[in-house]
Residue, then its C-alpha position, 0 to 999 in steps of 0.5 A: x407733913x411740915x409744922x409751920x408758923x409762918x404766914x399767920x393771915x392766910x392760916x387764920x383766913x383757912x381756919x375762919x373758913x373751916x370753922x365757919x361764922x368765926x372770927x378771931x381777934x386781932x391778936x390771934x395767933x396761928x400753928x398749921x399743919x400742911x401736906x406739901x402745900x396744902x393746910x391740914x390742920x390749924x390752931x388759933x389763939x387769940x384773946x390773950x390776957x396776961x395768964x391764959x387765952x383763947x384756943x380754936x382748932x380747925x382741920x380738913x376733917x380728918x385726923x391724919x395731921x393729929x400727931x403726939x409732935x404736933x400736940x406738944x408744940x401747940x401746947x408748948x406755945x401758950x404754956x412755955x413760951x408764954x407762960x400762961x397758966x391755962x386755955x380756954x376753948x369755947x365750944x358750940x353744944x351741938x359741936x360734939x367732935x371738938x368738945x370730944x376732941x378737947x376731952x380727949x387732950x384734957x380740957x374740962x367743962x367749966x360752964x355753958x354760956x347760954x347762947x353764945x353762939x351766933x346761932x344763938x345755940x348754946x356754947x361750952x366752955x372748957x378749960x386746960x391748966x398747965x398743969x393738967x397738960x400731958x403734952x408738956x415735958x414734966x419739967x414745963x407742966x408746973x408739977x414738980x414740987x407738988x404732992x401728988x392727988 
């Protein structure tokens, strides 16, 4: 499997179709997974602002591509190289595998937009602070300095 960060359009089309009834903004940026030739796994970001954005993640259904190296480099995007002090996803309430997806890389629920979905069913919202990302290297995630909790 190959970390790949070209041809945004067609990772972003693959990530629409996964997903399904999703658009992302003309901002959006993509990192995909691809086993030969073959995407497995795709994560978006879009609607930037200047110290977070928008993060969606699309795959085949399995979890082959989900890799400790993969993590890291999704993360390091937003966090490191573009600074930015938070993530947002926004996630259907009848989605449960992404909302324990997200637990599980640490984001937190902060609130319910009541239909927010096209379907008009409700969506949550879940948020990830830097420093709160064990993906990053200590020296990226904004905790040296800070007491510890």
């Amino acid at each position: 499997m190959s970390v790949i960060y070209d041809n945004q359009d067609r990772m972003i089309v693959w990530a629409v179709d996964k997903i399904g009834g999703h658009e992302f903004r003309p901002d959006a940026k993509a990192i995909g997974i691809e086993r030969g030739s073959e995407l497995v796994a795709v994560v978006v970001f879009d609607n930037f602002s200047p110290g977070s954005c928008c993060i969606s993640v699309a795959s085949d259904g399995t979890r082959r591509w989900l890799t400790r190296e993969f993590l890291i480099r999704v993360f390091a995007y937003p966090f490191i190289q573009l600074g930015h002090h938070r993530l947002t996803a926004l996630i259907s309430a009848t989605n449960h595998d992404s909302q324990r997806f997200c637990t599980s890389c640490g984001f937190q629920k902060e609130g319910l937009l009541r239909q927010g979905c096209p379907d008009q069913s409700d969506m949550i919202v879940m948020g990830l602070l830097r420093d709160e990302c064990r993906w990053l290297p200590e020296r990226f995630s904004g905790k040296i300095g800070r007491p510890a909790l």
